[in-house]
mmCIF file of the N, C-alpha and C atoms, coordinates in Angstrom:
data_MODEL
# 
_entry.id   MODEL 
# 
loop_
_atom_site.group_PDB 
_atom_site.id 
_atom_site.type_symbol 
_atom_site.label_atom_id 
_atom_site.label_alt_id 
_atom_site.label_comp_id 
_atom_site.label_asym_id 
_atom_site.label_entity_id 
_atom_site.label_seq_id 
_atom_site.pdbx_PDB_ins_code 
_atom_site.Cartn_x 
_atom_site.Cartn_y 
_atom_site.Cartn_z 
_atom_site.occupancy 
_atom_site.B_iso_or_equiv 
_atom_site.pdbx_formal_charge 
_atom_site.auth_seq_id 
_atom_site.auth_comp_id 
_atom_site.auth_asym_id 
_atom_site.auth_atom_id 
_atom_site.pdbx_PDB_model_num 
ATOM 1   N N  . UNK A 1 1  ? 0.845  -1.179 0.000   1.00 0.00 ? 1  UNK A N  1 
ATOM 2   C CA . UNK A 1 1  ? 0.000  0.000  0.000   1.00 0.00 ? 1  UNK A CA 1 
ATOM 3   C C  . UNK A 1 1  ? 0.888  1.239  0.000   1.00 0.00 ? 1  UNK A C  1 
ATOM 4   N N  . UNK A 1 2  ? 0.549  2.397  -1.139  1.00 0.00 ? 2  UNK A N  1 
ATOM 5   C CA . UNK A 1 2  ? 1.489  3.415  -1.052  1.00 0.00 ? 2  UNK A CA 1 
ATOM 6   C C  . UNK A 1 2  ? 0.428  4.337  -0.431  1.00 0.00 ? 2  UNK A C  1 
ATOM 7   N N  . UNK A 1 3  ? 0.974  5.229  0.527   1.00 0.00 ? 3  UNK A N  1 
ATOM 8   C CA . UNK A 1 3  ? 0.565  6.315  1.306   1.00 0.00 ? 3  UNK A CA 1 
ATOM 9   C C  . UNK A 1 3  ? 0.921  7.420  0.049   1.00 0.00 ? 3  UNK A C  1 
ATOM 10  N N  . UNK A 1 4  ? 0.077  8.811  -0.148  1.00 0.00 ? 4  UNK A N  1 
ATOM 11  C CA . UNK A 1 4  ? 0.116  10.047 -1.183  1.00 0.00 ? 4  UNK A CA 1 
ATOM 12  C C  . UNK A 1 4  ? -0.133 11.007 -0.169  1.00 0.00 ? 4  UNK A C  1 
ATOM 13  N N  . UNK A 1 5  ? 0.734  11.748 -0.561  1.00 0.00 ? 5  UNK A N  1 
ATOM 14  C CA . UNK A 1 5  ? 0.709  13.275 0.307   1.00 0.00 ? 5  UNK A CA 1 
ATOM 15  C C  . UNK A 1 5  ? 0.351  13.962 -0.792  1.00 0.00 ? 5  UNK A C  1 
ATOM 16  N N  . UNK A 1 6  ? -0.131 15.311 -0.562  1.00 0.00 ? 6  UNK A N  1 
ATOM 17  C CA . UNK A 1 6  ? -0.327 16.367 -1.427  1.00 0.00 ? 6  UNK A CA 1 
ATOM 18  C C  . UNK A 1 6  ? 1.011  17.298 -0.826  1.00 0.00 ? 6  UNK A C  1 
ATOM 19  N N  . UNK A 1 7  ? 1.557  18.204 -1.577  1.00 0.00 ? 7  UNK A N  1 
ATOM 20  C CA . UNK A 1 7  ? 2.688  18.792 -1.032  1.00 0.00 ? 7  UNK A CA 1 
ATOM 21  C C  . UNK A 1 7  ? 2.420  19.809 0.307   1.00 0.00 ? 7  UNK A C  1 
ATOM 22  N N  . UNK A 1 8  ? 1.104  20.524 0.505   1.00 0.00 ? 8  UNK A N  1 
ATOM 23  C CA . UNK A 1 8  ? 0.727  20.775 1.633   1.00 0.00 ? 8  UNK A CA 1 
ATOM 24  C C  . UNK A 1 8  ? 0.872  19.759 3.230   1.00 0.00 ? 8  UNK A C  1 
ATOM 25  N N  . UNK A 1 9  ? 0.331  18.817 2.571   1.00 0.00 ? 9  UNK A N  1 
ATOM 26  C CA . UNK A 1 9  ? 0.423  17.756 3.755   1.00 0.00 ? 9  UNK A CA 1 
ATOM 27  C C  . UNK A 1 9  ? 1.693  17.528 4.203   1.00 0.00 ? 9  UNK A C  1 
ATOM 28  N N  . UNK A 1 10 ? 2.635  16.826 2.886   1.00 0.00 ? 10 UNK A N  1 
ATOM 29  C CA . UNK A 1 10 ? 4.022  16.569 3.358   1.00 0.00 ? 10 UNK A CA 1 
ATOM 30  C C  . UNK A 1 10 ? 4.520  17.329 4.065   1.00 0.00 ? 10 UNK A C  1 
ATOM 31  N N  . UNK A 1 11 ? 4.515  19.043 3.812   1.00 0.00 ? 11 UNK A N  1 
ATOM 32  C CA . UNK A 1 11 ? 5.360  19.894 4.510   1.00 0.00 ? 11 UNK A CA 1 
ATOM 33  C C  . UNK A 1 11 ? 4.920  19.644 6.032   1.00 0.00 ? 11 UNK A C  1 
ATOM 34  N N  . UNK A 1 12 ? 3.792  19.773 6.130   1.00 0.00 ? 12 UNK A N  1 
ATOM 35  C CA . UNK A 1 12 ? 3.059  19.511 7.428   1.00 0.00 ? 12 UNK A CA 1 
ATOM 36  C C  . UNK A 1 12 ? 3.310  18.724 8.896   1.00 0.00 ? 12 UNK A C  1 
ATOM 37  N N  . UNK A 1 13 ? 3.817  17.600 7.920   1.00 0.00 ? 13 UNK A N  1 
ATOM 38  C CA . UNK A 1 13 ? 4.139  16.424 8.208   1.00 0.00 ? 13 UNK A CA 1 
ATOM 39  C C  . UNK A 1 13 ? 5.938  16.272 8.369   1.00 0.00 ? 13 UNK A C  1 
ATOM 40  N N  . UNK A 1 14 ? 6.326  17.276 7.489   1.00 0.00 ? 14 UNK A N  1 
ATOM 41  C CA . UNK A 1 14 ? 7.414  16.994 7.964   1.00 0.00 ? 14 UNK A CA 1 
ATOM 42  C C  . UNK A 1 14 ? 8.098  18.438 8.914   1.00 0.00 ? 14 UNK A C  1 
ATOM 43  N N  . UNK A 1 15 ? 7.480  19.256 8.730   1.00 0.00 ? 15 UNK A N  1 
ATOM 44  C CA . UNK A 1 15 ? 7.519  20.499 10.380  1.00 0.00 ? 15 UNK A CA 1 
ATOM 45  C C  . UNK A 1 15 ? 6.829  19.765 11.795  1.00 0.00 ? 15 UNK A C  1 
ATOM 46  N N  . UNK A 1 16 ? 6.042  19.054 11.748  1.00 0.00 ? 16 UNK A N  1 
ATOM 47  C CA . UNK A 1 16 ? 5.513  18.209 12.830  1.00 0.00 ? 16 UNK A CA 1 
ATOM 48  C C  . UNK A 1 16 ? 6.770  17.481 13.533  1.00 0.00 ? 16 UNK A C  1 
ATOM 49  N N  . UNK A 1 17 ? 7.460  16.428 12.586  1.00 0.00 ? 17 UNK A N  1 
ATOM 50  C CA . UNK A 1 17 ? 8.172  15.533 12.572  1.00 0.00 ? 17 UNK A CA 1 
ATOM 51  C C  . UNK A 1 17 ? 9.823  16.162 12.911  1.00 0.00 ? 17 UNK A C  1 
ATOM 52  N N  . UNK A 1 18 ? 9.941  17.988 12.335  1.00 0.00 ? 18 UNK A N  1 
ATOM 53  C CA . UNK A 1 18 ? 10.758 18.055 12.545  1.00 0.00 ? 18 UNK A CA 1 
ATOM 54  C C  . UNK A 1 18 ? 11.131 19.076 13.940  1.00 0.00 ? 18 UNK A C  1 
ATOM 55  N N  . UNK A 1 19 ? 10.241 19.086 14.331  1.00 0.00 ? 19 UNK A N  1 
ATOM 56  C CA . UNK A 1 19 ? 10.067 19.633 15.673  1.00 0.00 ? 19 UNK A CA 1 
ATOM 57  C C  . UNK A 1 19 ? 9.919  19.028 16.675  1.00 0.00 ? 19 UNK A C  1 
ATOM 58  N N  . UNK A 1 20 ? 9.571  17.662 16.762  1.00 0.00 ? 20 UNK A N  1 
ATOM 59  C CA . UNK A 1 20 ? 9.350  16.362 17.206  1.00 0.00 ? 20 UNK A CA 1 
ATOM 60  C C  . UNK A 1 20 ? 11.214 15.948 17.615  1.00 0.00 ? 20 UNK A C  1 
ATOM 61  N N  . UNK A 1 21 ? 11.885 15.895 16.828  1.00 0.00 ? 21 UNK A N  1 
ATOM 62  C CA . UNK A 1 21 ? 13.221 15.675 16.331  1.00 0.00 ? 21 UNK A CA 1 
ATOM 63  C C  . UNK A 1 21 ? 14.092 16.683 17.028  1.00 0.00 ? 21 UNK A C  1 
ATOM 64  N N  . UNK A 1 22 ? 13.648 17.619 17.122  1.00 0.00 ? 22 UNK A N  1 
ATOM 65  C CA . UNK A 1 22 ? 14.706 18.902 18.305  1.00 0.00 ? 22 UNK A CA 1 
ATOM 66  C C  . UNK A 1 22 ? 13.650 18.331 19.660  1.00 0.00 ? 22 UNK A C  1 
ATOM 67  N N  . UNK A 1 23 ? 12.535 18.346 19.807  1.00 0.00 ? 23 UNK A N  1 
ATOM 68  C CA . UNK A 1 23 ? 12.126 17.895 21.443  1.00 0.00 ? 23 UNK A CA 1 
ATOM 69  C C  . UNK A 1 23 ? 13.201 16.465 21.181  1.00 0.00 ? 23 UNK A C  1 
ATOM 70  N N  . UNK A 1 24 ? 13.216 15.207 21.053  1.00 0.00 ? 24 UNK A N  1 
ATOM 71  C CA . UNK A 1 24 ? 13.956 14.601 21.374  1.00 0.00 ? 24 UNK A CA 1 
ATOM 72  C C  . UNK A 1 24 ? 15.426 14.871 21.421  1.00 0.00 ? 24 UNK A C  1 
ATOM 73  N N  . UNK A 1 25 ? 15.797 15.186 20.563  1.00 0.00 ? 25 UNK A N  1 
ATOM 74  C CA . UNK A 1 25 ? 17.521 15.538 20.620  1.00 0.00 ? 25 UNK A CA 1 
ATOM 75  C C  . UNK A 1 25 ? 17.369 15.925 22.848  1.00 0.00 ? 25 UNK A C  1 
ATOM 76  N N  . UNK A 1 26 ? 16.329 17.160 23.122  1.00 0.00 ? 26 UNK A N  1 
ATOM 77  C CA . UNK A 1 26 ? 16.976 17.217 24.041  1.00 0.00 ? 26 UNK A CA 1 
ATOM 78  C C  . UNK A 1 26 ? 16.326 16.839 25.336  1.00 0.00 ? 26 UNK A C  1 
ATOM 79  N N  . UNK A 1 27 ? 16.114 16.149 24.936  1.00 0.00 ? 27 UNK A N  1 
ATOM 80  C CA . UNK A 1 27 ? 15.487 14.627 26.036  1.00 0.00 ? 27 UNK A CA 1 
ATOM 81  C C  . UNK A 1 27 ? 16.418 13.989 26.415  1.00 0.00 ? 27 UNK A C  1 
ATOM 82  N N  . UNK A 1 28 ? 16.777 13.401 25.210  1.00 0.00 ? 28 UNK A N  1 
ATOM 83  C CA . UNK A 1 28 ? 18.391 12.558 24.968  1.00 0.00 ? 28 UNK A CA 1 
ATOM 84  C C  . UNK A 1 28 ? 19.261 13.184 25.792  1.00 0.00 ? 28 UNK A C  1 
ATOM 85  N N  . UNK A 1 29 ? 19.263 14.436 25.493  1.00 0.00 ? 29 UNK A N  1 
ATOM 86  C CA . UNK A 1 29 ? 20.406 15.235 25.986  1.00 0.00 ? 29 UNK A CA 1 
ATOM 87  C C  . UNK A 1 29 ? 20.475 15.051 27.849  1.00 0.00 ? 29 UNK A C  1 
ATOM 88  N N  . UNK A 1 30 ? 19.077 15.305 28.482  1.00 0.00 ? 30 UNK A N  1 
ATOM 89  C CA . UNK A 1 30 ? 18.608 15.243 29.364  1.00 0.00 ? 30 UNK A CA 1 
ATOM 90  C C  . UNK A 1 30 ? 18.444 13.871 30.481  1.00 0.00 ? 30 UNK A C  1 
ATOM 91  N N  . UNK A 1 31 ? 18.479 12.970 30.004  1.00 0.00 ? 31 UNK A N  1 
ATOM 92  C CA . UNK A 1 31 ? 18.211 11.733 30.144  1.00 0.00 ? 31 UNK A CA 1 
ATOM 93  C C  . UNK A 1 31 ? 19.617 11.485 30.843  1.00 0.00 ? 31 UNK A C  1 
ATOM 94  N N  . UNK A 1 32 ? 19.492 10.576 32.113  1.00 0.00 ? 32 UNK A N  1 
ATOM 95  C CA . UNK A 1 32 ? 20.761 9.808  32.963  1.00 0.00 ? 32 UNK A CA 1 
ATOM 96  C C  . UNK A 1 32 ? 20.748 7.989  33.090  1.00 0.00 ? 32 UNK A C  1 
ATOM 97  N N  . UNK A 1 33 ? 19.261 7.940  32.448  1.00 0.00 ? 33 UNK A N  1 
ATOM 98  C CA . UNK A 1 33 ? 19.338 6.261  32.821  1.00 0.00 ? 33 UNK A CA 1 
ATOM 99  C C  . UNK A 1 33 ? 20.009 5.874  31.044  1.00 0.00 ? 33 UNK A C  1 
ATOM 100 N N  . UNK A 1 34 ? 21.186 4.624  31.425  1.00 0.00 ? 34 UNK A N  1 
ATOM 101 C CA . UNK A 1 34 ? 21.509 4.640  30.331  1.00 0.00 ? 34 UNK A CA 1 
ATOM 102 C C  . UNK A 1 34 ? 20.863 3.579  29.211  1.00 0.00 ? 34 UNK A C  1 
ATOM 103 N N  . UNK A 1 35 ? 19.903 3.032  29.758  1.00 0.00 ? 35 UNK A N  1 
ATOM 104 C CA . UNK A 1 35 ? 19.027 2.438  28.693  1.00 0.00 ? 35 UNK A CA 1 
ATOM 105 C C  . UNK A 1 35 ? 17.890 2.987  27.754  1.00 0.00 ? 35 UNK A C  1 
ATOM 106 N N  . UNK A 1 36 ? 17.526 4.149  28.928  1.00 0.00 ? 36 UNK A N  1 
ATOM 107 C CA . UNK A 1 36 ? 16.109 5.020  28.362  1.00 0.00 ? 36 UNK A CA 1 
ATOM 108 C C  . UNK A 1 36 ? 16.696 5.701  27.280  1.00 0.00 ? 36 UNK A C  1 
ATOM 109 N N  . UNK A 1 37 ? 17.837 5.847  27.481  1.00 0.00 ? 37 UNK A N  1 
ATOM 110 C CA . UNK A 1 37 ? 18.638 6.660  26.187  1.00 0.00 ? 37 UNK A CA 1 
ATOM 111 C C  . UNK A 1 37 ? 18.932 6.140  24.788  1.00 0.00 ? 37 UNK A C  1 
ATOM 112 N N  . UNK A 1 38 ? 19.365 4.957  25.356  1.00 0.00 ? 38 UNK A N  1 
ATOM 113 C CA . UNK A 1 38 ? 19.594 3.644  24.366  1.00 0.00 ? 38 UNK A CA 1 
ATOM 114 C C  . UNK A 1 38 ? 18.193 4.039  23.380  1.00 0.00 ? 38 UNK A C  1 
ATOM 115 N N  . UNK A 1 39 ? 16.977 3.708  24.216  1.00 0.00 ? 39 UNK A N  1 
ATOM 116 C CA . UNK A 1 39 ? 15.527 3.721  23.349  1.00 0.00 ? 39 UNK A CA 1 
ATOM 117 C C  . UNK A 1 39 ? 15.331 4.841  22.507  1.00 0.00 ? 39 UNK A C  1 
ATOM 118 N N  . UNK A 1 40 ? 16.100 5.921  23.416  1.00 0.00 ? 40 UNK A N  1 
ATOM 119 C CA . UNK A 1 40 ? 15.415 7.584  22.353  1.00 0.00 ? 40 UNK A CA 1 
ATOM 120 C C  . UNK A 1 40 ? 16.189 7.596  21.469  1.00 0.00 ? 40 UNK A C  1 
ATOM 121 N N  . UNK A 1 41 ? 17.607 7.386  21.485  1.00 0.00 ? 41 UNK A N  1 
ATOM 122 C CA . UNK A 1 41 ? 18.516 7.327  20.465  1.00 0.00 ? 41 UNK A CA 1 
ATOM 123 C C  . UNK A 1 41 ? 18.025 6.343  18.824  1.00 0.00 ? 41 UNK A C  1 
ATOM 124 N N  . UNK A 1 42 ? 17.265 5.152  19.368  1.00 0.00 ? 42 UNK A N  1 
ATOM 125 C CA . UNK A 1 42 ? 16.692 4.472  18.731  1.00 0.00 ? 42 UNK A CA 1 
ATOM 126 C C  . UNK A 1 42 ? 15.346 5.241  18.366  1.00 0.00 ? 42 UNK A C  1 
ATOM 127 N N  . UNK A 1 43 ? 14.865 5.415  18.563  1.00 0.00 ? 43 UNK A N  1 
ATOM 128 C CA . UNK A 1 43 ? 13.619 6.427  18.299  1.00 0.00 ? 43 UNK A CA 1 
ATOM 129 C C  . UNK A 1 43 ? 14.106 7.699  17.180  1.00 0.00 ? 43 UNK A C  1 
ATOM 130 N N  . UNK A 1 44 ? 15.155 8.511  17.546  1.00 0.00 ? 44 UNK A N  1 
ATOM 131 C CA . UNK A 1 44 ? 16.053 9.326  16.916  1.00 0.00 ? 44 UNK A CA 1 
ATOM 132 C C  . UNK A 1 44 ? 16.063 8.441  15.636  1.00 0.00 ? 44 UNK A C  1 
ATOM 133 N N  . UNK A 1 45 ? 16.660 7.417  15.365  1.00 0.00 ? 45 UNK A N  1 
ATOM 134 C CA . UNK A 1 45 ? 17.323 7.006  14.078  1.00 0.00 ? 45 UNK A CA 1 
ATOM 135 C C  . UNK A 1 45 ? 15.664 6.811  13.397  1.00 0.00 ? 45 UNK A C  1 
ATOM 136 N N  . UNK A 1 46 ? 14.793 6.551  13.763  1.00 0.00 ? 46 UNK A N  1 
ATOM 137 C CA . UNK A 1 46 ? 13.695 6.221  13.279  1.00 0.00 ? 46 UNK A CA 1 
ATOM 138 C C  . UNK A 1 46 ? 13.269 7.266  12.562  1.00 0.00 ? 46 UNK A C  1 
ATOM 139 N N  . UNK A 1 47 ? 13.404 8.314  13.466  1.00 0.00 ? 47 UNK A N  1 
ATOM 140 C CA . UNK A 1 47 ? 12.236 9.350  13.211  1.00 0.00 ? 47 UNK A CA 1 
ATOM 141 C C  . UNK A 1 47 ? 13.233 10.094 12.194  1.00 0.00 ? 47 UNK A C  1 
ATOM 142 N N  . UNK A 1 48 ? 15.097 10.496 11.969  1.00 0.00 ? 48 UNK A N  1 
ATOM 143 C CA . UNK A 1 48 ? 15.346 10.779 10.927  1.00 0.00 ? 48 UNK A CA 1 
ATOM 144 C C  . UNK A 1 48 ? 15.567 9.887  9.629   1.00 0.00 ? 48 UNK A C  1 
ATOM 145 N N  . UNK A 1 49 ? 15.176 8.647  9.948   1.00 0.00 ? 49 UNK A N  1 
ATOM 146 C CA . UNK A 1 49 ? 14.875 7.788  8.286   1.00 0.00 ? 49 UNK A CA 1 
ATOM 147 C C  . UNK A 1 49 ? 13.385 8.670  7.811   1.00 0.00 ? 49 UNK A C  1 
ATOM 148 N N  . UNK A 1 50 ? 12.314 8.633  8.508   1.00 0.00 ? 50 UNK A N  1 
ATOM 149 C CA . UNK A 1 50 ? 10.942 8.930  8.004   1.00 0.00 ? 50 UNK A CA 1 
ATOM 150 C C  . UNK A 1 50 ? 11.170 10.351 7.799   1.00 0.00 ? 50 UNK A C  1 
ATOM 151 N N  . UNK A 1 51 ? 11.727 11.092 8.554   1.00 0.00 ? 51 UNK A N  1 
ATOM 152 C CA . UNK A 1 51 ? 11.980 12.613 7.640   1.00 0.00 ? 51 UNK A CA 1 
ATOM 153 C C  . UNK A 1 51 ? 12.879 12.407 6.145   1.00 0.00 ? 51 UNK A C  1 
ATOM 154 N N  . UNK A 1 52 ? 14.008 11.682 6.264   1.00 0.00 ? 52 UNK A N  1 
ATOM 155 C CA . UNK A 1 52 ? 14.093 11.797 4.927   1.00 0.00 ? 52 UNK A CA 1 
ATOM 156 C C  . UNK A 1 52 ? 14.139 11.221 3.953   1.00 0.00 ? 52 UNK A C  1 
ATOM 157 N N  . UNK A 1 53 ? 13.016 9.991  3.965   1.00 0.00 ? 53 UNK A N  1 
ATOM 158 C CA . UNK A 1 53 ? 12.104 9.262  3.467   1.00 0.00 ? 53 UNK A CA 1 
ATOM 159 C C  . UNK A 1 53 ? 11.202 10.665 2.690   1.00 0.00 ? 53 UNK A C  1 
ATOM 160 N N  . UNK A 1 54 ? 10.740 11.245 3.729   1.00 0.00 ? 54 UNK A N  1 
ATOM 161 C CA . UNK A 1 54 ? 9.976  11.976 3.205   1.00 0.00 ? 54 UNK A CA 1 
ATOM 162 C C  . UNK A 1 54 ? 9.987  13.339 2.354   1.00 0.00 ? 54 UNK A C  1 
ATOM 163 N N  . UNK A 1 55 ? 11.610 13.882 2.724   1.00 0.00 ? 55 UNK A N  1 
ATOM 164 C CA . UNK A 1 55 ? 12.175 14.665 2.160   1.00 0.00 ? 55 UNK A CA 1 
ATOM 165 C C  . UNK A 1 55 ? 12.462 14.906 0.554   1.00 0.00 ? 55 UNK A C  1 
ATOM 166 N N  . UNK A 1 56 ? 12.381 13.272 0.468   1.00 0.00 ? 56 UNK A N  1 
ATOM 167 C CA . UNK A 1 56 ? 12.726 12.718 -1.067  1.00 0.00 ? 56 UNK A CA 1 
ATOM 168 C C  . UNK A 1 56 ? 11.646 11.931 -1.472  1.00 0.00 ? 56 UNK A C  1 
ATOM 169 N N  . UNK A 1 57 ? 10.305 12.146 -1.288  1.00 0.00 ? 57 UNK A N  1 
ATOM 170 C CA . UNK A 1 57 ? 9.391  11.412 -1.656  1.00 0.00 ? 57 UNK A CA 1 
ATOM 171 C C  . UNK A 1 57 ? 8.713  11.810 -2.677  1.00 0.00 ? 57 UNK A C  1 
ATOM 172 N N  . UNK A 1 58 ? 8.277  11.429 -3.591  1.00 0.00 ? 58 UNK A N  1 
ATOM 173 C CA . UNK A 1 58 ? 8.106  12.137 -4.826  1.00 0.00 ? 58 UNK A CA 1 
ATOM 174 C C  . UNK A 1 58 ? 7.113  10.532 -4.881  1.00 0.00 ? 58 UNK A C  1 
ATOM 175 N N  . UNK A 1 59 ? 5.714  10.982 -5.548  1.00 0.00 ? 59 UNK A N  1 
ATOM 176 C CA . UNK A 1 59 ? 4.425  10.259 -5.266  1.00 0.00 ? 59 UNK A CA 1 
ATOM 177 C C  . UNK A 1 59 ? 4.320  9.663  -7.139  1.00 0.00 ? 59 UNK A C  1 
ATOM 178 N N  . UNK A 1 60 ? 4.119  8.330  -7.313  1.00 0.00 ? 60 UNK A N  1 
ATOM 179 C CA . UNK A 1 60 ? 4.392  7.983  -8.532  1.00 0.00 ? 60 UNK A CA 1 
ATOM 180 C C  . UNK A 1 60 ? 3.426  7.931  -9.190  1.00 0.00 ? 60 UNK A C  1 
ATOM 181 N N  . UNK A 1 61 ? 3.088  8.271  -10.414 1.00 0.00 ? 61 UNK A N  1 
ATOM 182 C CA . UNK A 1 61 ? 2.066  8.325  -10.866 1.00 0.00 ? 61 UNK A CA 1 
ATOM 183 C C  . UNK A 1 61 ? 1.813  7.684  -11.653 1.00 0.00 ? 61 UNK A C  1 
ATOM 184 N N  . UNK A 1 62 ? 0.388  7.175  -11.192 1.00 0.00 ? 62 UNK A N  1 
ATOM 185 C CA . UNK A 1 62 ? -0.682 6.045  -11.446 1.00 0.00 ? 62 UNK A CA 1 
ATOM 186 C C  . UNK A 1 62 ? -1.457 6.186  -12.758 1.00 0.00 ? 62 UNK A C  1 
ATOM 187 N N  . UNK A 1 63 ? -1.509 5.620  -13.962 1.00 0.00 ? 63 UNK A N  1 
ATOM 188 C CA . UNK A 1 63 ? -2.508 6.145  -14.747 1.00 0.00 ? 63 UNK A CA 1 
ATOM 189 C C  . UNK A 1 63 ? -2.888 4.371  -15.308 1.00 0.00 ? 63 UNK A C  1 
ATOM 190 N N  . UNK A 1 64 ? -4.989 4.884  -15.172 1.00 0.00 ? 64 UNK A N  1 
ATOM 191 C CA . UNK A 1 64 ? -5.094 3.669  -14.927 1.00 0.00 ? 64 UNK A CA 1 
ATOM 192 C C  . UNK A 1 64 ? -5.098 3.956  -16.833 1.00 0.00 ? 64 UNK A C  1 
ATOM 193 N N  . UNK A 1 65 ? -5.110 2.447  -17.635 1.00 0.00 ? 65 UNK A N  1 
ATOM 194 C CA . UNK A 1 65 ? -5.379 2.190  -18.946 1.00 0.00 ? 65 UNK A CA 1 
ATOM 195 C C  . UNK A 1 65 ? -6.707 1.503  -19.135 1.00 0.00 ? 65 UNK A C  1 
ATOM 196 N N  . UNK A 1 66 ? -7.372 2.157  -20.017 1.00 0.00 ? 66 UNK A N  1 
ATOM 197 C CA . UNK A 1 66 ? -8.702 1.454  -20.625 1.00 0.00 ? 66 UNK A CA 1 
ATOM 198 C C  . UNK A 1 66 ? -8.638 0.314  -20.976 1.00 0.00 ? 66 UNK A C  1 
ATOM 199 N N  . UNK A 1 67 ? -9.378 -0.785 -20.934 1.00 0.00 ? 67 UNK A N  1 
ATOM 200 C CA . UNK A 1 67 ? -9.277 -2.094 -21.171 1.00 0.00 ? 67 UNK A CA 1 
ATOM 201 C C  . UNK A 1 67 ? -9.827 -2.559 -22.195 1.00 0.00 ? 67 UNK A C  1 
# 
């Protein structure tokens, strides 16, 4: 299943995501237990694949053919 953004949305989606991305950085930053960190750091790598996943997403276009 492909997910379609309209370019409104994407931006949306990715100012959400990238503000999301500075609150964690300083969580991380914040953080003393060294496993909970382990997780955000992991969370971190997640959340900058799907930003620039999305950065470079370009929506393919479908055209159906008459039969």
């Amino acid at each position: 299943m492909e997910t379609l953004f309209n370019p409104m949305e994407r931006e949306l989606l990715l100012e959400i995501l990238e503000e999301h991305h500075r609150e964690l950085i300083l969580e991380i930053a914040r953080t003393r237990h060294h496993d909970f960190r382990h997780v955000l750091r992991r969370k971190e790598q997640l959340l900058e694949s799907i930003v620039h996943k999305l950065e470079h997403y370009e929506p393919a276009q479908h055209v159906l053919q008459p039969v």
